[in-house]
C-alpha positions as CSV (number, residue, x, y, z in Angstrom):
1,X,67.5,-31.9,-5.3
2,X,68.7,-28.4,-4.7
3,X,66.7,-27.0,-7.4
4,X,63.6,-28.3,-5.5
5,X,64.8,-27.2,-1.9
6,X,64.8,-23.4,-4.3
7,X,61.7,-23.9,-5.4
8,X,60.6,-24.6,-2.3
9,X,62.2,-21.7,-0.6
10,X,61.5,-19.3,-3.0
11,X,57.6,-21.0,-2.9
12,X,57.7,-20.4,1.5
13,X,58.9,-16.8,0.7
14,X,56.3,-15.9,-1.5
15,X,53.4,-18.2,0.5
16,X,55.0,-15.4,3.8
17,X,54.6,-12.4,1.2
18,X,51.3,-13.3,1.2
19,X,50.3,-13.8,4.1
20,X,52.1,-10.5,5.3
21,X,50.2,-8.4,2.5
22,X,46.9,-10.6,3.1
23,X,47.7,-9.4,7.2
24,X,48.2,-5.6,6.3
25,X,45.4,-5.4,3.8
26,X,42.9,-7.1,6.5
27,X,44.6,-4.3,9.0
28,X,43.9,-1.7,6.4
29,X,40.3,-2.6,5.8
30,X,39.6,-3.2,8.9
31,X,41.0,0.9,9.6
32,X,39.1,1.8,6.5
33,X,36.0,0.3,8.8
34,X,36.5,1.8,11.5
35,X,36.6,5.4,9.6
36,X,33.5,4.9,8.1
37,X,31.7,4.3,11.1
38,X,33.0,7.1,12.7
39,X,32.2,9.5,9.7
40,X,28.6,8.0,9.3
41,X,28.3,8.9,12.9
42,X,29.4,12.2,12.4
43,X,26.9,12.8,10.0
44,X,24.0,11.6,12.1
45,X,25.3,14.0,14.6
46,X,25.2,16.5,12.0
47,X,21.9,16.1,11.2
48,X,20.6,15.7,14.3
49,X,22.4,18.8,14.9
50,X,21.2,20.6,11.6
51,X,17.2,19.2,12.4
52,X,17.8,20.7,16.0
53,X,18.7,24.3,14.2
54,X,16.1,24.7,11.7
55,X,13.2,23.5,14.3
56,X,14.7,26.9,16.5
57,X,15.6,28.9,13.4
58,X,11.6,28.3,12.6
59,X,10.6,29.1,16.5
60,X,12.6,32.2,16.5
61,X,11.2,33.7,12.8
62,X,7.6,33.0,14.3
63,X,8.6,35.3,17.4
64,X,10.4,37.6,15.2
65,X,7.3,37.9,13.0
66,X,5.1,38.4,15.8
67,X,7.2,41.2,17.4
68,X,7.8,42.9,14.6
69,X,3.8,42.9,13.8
70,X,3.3,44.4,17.3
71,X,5.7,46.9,16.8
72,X,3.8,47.8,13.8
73,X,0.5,47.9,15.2
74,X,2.1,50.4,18.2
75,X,3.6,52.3,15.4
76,X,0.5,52.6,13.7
77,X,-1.6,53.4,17.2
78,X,1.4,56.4,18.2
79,X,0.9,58.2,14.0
80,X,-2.6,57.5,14.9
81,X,-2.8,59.7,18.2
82,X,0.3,62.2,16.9
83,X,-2.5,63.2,14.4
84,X,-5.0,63.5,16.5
85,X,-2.9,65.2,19.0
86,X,-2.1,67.7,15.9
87,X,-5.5,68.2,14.9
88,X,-6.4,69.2,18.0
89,X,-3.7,71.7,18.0
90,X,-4.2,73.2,15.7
């Protein structure tokens, strides 16, 4: 009779073991969850953020390209009437 009431406390010890590791693996996972979600919206933020940046990186290279062709072409126009200016000089 003892030997079963030790089995059978030794049996409820384990059966709590158990349930206290089934209890802090669910906590875990349910952490591990939560983390994830957070990250993959961090990375749709990130993206959003990164789409956002190239779409005014592109904007700002167009203006860029057209200023400097205008500078050119006034560059050009000013050699264009310091020559003249020299011919007529000279």
């Amino acid at each position: 009779m003892l030997l079963i009431q030790r089995e059978l406390y030794d049996l409820e010890d384990r059966y709590k073991k158990a349930m206290m590791t089934n209890a802090h693996l669910d906590n875990e996972k349910q952490a591990l969850k939560y983390e994830a979600d957070r990250l993959r919206d961090q990375v749709d933020d990130m993206t959003e953020q990164t789409t956002e940046l190239q779409r005014e990186l592109r904007d700002k290279t167009r203006v860029c390209s057209h200023t400097t062709q205008s500078l050119l072409n006034i560059i050009g126009s000013v050699l264009k009437e310091m020559v003249l200016c020299k011919k007529l000089l000279c």
